[in-house]
N, C-alpha and C positions, 0 to 999 in steps of 0.2 A: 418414333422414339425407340420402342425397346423391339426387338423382334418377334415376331409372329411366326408359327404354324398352323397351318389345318387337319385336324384329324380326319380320317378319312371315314366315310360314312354310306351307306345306299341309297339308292337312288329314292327319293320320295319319302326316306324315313326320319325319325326326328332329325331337326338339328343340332348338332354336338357342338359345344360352345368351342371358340377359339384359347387355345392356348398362345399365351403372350409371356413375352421375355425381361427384366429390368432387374435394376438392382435398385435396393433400398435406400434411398438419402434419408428417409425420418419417418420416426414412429408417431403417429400424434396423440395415441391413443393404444389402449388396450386393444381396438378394434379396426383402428386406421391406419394408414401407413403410407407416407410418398414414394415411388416407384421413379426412377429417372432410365433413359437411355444409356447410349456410348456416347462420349463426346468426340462429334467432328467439327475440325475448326471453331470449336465454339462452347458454349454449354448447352448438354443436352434439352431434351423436351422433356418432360415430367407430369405426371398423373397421380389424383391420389385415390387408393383404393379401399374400400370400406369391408370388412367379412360379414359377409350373409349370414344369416340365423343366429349370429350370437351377440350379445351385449356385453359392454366391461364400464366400470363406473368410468366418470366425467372426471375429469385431470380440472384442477382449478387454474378460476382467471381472474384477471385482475380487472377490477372494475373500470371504463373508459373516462378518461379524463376529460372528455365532452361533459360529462353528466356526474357532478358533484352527488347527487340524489346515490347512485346506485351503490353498492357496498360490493366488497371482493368476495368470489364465491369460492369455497374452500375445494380439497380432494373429497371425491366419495370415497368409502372405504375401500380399499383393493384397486382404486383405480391407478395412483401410482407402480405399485408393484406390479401389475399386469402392464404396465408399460414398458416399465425398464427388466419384463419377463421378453417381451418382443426385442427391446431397444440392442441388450444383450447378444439374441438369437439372429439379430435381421442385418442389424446396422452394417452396409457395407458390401453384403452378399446378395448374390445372385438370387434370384426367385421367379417362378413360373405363377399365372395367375389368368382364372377363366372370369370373364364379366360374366354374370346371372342376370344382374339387373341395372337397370339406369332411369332415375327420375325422372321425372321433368326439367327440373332444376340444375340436370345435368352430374349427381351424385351417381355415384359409381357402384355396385355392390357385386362381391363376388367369391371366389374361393383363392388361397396363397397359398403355394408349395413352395418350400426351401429346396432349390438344384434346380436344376435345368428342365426337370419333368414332372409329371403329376404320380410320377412314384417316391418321392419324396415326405419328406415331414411335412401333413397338415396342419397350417399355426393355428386352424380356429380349435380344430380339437385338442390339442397342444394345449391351448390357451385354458379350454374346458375341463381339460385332465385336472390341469394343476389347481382348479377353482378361483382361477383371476379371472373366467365369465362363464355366466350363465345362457342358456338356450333361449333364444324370444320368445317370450308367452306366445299362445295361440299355432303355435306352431306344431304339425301333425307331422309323426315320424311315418311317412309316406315312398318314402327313398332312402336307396341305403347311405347315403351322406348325412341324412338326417337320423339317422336311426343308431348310426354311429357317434352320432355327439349326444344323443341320449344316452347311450350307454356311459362315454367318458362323466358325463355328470353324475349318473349314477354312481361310480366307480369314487370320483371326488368328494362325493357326498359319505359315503361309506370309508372311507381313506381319513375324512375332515381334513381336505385340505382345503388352502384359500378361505374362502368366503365361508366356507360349509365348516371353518373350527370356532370353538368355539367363542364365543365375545362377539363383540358389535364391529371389531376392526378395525376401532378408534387411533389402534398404534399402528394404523398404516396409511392415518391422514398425515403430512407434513404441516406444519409450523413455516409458511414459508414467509420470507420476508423480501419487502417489492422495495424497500429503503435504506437506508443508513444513514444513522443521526449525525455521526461523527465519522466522516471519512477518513479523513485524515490519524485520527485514532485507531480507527479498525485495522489503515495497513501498517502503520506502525507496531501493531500489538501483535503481529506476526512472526514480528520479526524478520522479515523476506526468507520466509521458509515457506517449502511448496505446500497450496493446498490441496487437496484432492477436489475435481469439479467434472461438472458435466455441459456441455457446450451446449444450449439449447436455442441459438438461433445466431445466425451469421450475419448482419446488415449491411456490411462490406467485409473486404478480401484480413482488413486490420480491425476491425470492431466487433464483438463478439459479444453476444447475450451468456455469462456462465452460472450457473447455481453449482455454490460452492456447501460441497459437503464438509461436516454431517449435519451444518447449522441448519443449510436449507436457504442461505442468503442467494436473492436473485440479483447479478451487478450488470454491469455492462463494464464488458474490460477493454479497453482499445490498448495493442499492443505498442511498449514502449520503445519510440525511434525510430519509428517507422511509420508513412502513411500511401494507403494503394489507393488508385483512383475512386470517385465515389458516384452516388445517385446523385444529381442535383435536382431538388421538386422545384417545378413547375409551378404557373398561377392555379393552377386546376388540377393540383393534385397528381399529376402525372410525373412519374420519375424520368431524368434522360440521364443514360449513363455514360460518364467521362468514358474515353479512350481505355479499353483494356478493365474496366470497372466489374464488368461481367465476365469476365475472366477470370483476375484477381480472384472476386466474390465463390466462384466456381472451384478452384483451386483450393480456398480452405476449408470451404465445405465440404468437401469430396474428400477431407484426409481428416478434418477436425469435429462437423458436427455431429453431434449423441456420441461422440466419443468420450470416453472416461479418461482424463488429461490430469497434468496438476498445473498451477498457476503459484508463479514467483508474485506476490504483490508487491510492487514496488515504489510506488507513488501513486495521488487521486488528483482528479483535475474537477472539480463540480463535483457530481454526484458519479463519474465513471473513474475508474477505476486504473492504472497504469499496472500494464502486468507485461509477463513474458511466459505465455502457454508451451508448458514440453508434451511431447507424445514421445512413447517409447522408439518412434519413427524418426524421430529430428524435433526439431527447432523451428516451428515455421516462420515467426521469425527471418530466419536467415534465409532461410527457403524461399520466401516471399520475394525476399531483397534480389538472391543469387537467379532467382527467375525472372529479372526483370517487372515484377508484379507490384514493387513497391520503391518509394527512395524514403532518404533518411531526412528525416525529421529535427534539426536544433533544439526546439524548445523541450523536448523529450527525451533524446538521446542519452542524456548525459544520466536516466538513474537506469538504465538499462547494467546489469548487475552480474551480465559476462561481457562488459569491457566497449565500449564504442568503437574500438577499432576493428571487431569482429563485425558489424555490422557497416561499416564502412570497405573492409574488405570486401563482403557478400557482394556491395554497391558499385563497387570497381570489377567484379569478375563479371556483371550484368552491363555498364557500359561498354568496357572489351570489346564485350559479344556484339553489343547494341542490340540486345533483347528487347523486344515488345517496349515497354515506355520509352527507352533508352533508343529506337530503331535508327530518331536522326541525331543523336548524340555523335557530339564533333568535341573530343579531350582541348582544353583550354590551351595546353604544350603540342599538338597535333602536329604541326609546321615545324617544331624545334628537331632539330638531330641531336641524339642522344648528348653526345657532348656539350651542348649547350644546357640540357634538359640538368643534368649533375656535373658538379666540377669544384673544383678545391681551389680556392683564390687568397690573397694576403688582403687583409683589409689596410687599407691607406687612410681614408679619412670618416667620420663621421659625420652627414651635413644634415641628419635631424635626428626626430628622438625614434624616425620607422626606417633610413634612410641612411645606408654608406658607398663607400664609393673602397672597389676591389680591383685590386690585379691579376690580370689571369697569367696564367704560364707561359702564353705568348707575350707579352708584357704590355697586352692592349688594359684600357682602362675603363668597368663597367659600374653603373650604378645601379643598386639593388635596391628596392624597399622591401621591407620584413610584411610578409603578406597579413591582411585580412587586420590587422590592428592600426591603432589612430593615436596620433601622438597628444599629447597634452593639447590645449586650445583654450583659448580664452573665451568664459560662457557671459553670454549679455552682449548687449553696448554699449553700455556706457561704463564699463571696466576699466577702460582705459584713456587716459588723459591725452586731447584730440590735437592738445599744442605740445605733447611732450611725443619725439618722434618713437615708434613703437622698436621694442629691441627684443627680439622674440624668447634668444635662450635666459634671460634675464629677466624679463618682466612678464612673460607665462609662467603662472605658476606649476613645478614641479619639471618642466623643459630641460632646465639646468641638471636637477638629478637623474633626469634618465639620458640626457646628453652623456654626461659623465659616468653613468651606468654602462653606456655602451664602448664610450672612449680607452676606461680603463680593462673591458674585459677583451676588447676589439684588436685595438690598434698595434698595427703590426704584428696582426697574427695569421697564423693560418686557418682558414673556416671553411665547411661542406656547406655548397650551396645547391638547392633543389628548388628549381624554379616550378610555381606552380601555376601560373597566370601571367598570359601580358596583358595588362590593363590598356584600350590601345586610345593615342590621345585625345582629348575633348577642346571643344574650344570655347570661348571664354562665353558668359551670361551675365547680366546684371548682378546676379548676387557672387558666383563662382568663377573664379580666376582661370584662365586657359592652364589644360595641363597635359603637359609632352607625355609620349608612350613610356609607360615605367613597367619596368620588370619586375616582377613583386615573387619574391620565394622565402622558403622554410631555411634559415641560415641556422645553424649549427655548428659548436663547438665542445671538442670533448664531451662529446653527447651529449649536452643542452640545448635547449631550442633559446633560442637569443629573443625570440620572441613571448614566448610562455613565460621566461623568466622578465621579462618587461611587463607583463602584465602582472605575474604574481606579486610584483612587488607595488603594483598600483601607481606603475610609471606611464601605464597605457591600457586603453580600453579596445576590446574588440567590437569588429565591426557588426552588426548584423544585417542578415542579405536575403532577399526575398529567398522563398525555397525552390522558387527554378533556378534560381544564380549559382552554377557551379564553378564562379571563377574566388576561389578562395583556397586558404591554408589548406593542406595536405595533412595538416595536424588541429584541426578549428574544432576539435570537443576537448582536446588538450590545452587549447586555449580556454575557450568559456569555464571548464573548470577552476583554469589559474583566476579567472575573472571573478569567479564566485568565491572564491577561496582570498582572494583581495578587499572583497568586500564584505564580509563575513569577519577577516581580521580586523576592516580599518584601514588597510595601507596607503601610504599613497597619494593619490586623487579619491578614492573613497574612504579618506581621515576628516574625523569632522574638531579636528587641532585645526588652528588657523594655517593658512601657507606658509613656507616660507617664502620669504624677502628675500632678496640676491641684489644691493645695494652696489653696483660696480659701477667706479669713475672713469670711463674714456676720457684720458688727458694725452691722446693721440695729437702729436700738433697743435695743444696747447701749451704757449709757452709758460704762459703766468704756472700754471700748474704744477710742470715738468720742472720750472724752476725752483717749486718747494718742496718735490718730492727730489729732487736730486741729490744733496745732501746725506738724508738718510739712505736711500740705497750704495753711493759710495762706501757708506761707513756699515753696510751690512755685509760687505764682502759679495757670499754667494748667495745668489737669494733664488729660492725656487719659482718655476715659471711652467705655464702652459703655451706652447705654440698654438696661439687660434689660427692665423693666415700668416700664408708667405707670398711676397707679392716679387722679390727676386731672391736670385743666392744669397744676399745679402741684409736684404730688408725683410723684418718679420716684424707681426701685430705678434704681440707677448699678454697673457693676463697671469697675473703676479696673485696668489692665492690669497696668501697673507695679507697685501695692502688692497685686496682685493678692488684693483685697478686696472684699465688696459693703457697697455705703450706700445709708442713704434719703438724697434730695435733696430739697428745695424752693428752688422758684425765690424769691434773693430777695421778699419782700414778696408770694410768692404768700399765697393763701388764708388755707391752714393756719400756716402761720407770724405773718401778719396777725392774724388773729382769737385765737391760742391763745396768741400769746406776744408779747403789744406790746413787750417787751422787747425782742426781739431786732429787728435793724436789718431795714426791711422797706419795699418802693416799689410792688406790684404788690396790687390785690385781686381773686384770678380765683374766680369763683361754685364755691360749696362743693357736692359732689356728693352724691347718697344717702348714707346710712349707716347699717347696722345698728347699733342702739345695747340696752341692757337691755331687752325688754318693749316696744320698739317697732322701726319703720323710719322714718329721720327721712328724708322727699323733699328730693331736689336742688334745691339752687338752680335760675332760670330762665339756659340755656345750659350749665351744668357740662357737661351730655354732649356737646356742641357744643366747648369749651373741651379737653377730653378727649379728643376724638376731632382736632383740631388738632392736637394737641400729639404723639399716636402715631403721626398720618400723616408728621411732619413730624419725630421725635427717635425712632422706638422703634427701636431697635437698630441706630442711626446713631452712626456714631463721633465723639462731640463734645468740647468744652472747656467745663471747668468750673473757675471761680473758687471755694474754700471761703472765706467771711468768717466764719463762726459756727457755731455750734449750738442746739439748744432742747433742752430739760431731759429729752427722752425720747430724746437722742443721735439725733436725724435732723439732719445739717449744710443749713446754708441757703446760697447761694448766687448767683455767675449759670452760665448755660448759654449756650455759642454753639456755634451748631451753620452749618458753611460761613460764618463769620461774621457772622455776624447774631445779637443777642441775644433769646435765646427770650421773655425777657419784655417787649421791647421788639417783639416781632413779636406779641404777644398782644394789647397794647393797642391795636398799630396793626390789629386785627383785630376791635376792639371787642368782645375775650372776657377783657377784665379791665378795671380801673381803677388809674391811678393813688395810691398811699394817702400821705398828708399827709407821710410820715417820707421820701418819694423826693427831697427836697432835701440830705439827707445823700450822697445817692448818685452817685458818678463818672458814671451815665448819668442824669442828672434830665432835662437837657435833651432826651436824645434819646427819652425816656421822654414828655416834656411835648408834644415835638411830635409823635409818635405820636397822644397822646391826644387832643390839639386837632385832628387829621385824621379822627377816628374820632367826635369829635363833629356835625362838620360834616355826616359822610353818617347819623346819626342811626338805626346800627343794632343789633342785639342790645342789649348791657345800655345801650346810649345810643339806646334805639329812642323813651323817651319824655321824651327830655333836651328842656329849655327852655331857651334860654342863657336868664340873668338880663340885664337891660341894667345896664352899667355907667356910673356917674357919669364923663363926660370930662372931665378936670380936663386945663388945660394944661400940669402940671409932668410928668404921666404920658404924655400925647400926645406921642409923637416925629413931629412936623412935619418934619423935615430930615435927611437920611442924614448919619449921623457920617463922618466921612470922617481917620482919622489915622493916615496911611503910617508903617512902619518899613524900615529897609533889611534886606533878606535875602537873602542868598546861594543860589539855586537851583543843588540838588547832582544830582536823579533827576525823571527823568518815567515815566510807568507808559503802559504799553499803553490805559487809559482814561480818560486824560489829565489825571490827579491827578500832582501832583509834589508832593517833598522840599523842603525848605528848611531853611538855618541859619541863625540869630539872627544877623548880623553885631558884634553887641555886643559875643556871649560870644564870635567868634570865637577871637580870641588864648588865651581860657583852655582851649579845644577841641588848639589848635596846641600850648600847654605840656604838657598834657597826653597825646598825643600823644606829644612828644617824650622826656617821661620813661617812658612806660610803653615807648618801644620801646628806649629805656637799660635798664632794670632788663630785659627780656624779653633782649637781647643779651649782660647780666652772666651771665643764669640763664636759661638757653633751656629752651622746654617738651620733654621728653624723648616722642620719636618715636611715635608711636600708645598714650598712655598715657591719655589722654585717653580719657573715654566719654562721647560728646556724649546727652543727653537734654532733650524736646522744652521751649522755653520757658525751656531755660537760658539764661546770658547767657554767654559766654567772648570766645576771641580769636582770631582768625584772618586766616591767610596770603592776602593776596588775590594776582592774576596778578604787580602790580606788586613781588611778594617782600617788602611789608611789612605788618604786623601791624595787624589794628583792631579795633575792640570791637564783637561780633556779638551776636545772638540766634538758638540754632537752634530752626527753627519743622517740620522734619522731620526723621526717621532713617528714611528708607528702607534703609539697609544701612549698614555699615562705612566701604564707596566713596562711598554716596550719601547726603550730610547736606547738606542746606536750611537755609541762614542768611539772615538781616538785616543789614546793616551799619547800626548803629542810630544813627550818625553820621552818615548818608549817603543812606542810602535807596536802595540798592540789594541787590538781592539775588543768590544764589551756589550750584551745589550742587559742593560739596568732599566730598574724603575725610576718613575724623578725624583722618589723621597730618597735615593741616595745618590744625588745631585744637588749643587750647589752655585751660587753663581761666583765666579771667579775674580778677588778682591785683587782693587785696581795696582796694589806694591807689586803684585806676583803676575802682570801681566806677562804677555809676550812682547811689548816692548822694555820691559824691564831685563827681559832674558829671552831669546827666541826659540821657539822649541826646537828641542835637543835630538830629538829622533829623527835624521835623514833617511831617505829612500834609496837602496842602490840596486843594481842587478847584475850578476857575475856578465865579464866582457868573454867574448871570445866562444862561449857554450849556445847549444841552442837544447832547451827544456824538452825531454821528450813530452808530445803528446795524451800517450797511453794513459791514464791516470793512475795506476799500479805501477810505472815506471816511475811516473812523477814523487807518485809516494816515498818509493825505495830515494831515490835523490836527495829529497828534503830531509827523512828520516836520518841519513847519516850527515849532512850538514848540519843539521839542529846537534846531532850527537857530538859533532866537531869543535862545532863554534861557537851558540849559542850559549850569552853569558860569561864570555871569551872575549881577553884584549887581544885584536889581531891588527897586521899593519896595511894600510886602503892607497891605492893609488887610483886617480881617477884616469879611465884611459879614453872616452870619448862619449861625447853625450848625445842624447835617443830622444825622441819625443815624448816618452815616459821618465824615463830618471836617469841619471847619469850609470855609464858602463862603466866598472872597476877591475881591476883585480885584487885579489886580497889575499894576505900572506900569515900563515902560524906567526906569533910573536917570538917562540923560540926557537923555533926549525930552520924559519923563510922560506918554507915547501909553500908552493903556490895551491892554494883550497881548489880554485876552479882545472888545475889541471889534474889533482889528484880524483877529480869526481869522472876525470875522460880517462884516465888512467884505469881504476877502476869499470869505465863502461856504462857508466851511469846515466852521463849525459853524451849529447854529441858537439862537432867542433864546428862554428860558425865559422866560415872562411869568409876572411874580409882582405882589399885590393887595396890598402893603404902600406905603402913602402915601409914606413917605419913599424908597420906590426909584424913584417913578412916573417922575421927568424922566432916570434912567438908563437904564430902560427904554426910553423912549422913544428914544433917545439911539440904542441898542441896536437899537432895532424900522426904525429910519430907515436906519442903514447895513445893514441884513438888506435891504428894500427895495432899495436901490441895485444890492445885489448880485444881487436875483433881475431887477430890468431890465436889468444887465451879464451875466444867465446865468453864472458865475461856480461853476466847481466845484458845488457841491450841485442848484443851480439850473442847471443848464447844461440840464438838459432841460425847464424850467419848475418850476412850485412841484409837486411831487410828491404834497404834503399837501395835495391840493383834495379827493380821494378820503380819507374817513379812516374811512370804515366799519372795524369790528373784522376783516376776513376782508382786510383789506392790511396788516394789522399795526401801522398808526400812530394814536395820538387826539392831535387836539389839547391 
């Protein structure tokens, strides 16, 4: 164990004891002391050694829990203090020491110098000086070793020190205590402030025996979040120690025991104690972890009180390594290359409440589950009714809200994905259904974890995993705390509020049904919708909020409604996809899956508007769809992934339908990839040679941030004003009684504007109660009010009685800059110009949003939109229709003038000389 020399000596004369080398692990006593080697590969060997001729009182013990009978025996007086006079002076340091004698028994007795030699401080005289022990009775100062610790007593006797002052020494027995009644009380009353303590015995590498000063309590602290290999006993009493246990153990004894420490108390489990010991050395702790000596611990982790992820880091710098526990540690990601490991994907759909499905940058398509948590699930068996077919997001309770939790904060978004585990597949058991390899990672967005926020809100529980399973969250004490914090509030799945109930009618293909709900959605206009599934470009499962119902949809004049039921009113033909049919498989059209895959990037589980016009005879309603404005099958065609069908003349959008289509033939792609135009005969009665040109006067009421404006008919004015006039008479005879009103989306009512009086609105949001988004559809401005100043809109004053007066238009011929400070400067002098101004409107060609005009001063006839390119404000849309060519030009000349004046847009020259794609402009 510890090093040896021999003194040199003559031949045949006494023999001169061996001096022996070791350092101190522990004092046991005023008199005794463990002695250890160097450690090679292992932990050293260890002895303990006893001082010759002198005595120090007995350290107290606690009576053996075999033997109820025996009682705890106290300190003698001075024996403490002679201990922690050694514990002080030894613990740690090197010491020289000669055996005198050894019992039978195999006890040890001898002399201890502090350094490397026996010129050194001797600790028994040491000991004897200061009066922490006396000289053995009977003992004859015979040698000058002995003759010398008579004298030091003498010296302490005369000094009265130790033992030799005066009193019995009673104040230097401890009060110690082996218990504590109230654990839980004791660490709380701390308030996890550090205590001062002294480590007096190690039982593994995380377990530690401490007596905490100045009470005198003795605990057992096992340190919190951490656990190192252990002893396992044997039937017979024998310990065998786990892998690296003796190690561990070795390692904190050598840096922590009879060391004077303090201790965070931070939670109790039974009668031991949850801590976090400091030395002014480190943390061991972390130390333990960062050595491979220890892993982390869940059920503890989380009151560790500098942060879980400090010990989860230690945890990671020791696998890395593959240190000692860790040696055949294989990282759950090991296989992955980086780029798979992290990556930023668009989330596309949602298909459970742990589980979506993303696109990556290649534009392959992956499915993710949110690691380590579990979605809702229905608990028992007999929960659910065995003839009713089971429908998971709707009849598991709480499924619905975290579907919907993830839908709206998800889809179609961009999110950091960190893959932490591949789960890899299982296959199917009597009670557990086969399940394919799933990719399970930490998703994030705008630095939230998507996962912690599902559980904080009690939408999902986490998982818990033996403590060797390291296939879990890279964030899993961030979770169990969200977990605890859920349950602790109430939220959720841990609410003890009844469920809710999610009562929804699939009247998919039922006719009886669709034939009573059809009616009503006619006569609601626009009615909000969720896209659940899309089964082609044309056919979609819809659930409707409000009627809280599902339906099939087709896009007017998509495919299936086109082909199967000419009857029914129909403008769109999108290629028909595969279809299992009897005894065959009939192949897709050319593009369905293209069409298909359009339409789900672009609608699936986007909350849209939809128009019901009809039905076909197997109760699927036909339609339009606008999803952020835009009509779905007007963005299909202009995507050349349908066609226009012969009956879109009937239809409110033919035009803007026609010129989709006519823009989709020109670049001659997918189903128009091998279109020939036909030439047509030019007849002079069909050729428009000359721009019609026939002003009306109208009143500009609103301009919009992208510099479309409002206007009213001047004609109908006066019938706008009587009207007006009487509905705010009868509204004053019979005023709307105060929040009775329940505005929903697309209705038409009336409401209170700033100036206290009443106009005819459309609400196109209900954000809340407070928060309701109107139209003034007389006016063309919009509002968000509360509903008590909202009313419903009496049937005289409908808009069949009067249609609203506010049309939509956008200057022809301009294109809007960009820039939003250019945009500004634009609208800023238009609104200065016009607004609140009768000016005269010609319409000069219509857009898929609203009709192109131009519009002239009422007394000048100075055209608005060309004085805005004049100035440099805007730019000039060059358009290839003959009869616009000499206004264009017109147009193109004062653009000109303005970029030689540098003139607002052009102030820093033409900007558009560069028009490559990576500056954001084409000509």
């Amino acid at each position: 164990m510890a090093s040896s020399a021999q003194s040199g000596g003559s031949s045949g004369g006494p023999a001169v004891p061996t001096v022996q080398r070791g350092i101190v692990k522990m004092v046991l006593s005023g008199c005794a002391i463990i002695v250890r080697g160097q450690p090679r590969g292992g932990p050293p060997p260890e002895r303990q050694i006893n001082l010759s001729n002198i005595r120090a009182g007995n350290l107290a013990r606690r009576a053996a829990a075999t033997q109820p009978e025996a009682k705890d025996t106290p300190d003698e007086p001075w024996a403490f203090p002679a201990r922690e006079f050694l514990r002080k002076k030894l613990i740690g340091k090197e010491v020289c020491f000669t055996i005198e004698n050894k019992t039978p028994q195999g006890r040890e007795y001898g002399m201890i110098y502090l350094g490397k030699d026996t010129n050194g401080e001797n600790i028994a005289e040491s000991l004897v000086a200061e009066g922490l022990a006396t000289r053995r009775e009977g003992m004859r100062a015979n040698n000058p070793e002995q003759n010398r610790l008579s004298e030091c007593e003498e010296q302490a006797k005369a000094a009265k020190k130790g033992m030799w002052s005066e009193g019995n020494g009673s104040h230097t027995v401890r009060d110690l205590k082996y218990t504590i009644e109230n654990p839980r009380h004791f660490v709380d009353s701390h308030h996890q402030k550090p205590v001062n303590a002294i480590i007096e015995h190690v039982r593994d590498g995380s377990v530690v025996r401490a007596l905490l000063l100045p009470d005198y309590y003795l605990v057992t602290v096992m340190l919190s979040g951490i656990k190192c290999p252990t002893f396992r006993r044997e039937a017979d009493g024998s310990e065998t120690p786990e892998p690296f246990a003796a190690e561990a153990k070795f390692f904190t004894e050598s840096r922590l025991l009879q060391r004077d420490v303090q201790i965070i108390l931070e939670s109790c489990h039974n009668q031991n104690i949850l801590g976090t010991i400091l030395h002014p050395n480190g943390n061991i702790t972390e130390l333990l972890l960062k050595e491979g000596f220890a892993r982390c611990v869940d059920w503890s982790i989380a009151v560790y009180t500098r942060g879980a992820e400090k010990l989860r880091a230690a945890e990671r710098f020791a696998k890395e390594r593959r240190l000692r526990i860790w040696r055949d540690y294989v990282a759950p990601t090991a296989n992955l290359d980086q780029k798979d490991k992290q990556f930023v994907a668009k989330v596309m759909q949602v298909l459970n409440a742990d589980a979506i499905v993303v696109k990556l940058n290649s534009g392959d398509y992956k499915t993710i589950h949110l690691s380590s948590i579990r979605p809702p699930r229905l608990e028992g068996e007999n929960t659910q009714d065995k003839n009713k077919k089971l429908r998971p997001l709707y009849d598991i309770p709480y499924m619905f809200e975290a579907r919907e939790f993830l839908r709206k904060k998800l889809i179609g978004k961009k999110v950091n994905v960190t893959v932490d585990y591949i789960r890899p597949a299982s296959p199917a058991t009597e009670t557990v259904p086969a399940f394919s390899e799933r990719t399970c990672a930490t998703v994030t967005i705008g630095g939230i974890n998507i996962a912690e926020a599902l559980v904080s809100k009690g939408l999902a529980t986490v998982i818990r995993y033996r403590q060797d399973d390291d296939q879990r969250s890279s964030h899993y004490d961030e979770l169990l705390a969200a977990e605890a914090r859920a349950i602790k509030n109430g939220k959720g799945l841990h609410s003890k509020k009844e469920v809710p109930i999610h009562r929804v009618a699939d009247i998919s293909g039922d006719t009886q049904k669709a034939k009573q709900f059809l009616p009503f959605l006619q006569r609601a206009g626009r009615s909000e919708a969720v896209v659940e599934y899309v089964f082609s470009g044309s056919r979609l499962k819809l659930y409707l909020p409000k009627e809280t119902c599902l339906i099939t949809f087709l896009l007017a004049g998509g495919y299936d409604s086109c082909r199967l039921l000419p009857e029914a009113r129909t403008c769109i033909e999108c290629p028909r996809g595969a279809r299992n049919l009897p005894g065959l498989v009939q192949e897709g059209e050319p593009f369905s899956e293209e069409a298909t895959l359009f339409t789900k990037e672009l609608v699936l589980q986007r909350e849209v508007e939809v128009e019901v016009e009809s039905m076909d005879k197997a109760g699927n309603f036909i339609g339009w769809l606008h999803i952020d404005g835009a009509n779905l099958s007007v963005l299909l065609v202009e995507h050349a992934l349908s066609k226009v069908h012969f009956t879109a003349e009937r239809s409110s959008y033919y035009k803007s339908l026609l010129s989709a289509e006519e823009a989709a033939k020109q670049k001659k792609e997918k189903v128009w990839a091998h279109y020939e135009e036909q030439p047509v005969e030019v007849t002079p009665v069909l050729e428009e040679k000359e721009r019609s040109a026939s002003y009306k006067p109208v009143f500009v009421t609103e301009i919009t941030d992208d510099l479309h404006f409002y206007v009213q008919d001047v004609e109908t004015g006066t019938q706008l004003e009587k009207l007006m006039e009487n509905m705010r008479n009868d509204i004053a005879s019979h005023p709307p009684v105060e929040g009775s009103y329940a505005p929903r989306r697309g209705e038409f009512c009336i409401a209170k504007f700033v100036d206290g009086e009443w106009y005819r609105a459309r609400v196109e949001k209900v954000e809340s109660p407070a928060k309701v988004h109107v139209f003034y559809i007389d006016y063309g401005n919009r509002e968000i009010l509360p509903s008590t100043r909202l009313g419903t809109l009496p049937p005289a004053f409908s808009t069949r009685v009067l249609p609203a007066q506010a049309t939509e238009y956008a200057f022809a011929f301009i294109q809007v800059p960009q820039d939003e400070d250019a945009r500004t400067d634009a609208v800023d002098s238009v609104v200065r110009d016009i607004q609140n101004t009768q000016c005269l409107l010609n319409v000069e060609h219509l857009s898929a949003g609203c009709p192109h005009v131009t519009l002239q001063f009422a007394d000048s006839k100075g055209d608005v939109g060309l004085g805005l390119v004049k100035e440099g404000l805007v730019m000039v849309e060059v358009r290839k229709e003959k009869q616009f060519q000499k206004v264009i030009t017109e147009y193109l000349n004062a653009q000109e003038s303005a970029k030689s004046a540098r003139l607002n847009l052009w102030r820093y020259g033409d900007f558009r000389a560069d028009d490559a794609d990576e500056f954001g402009y084409s000509r």
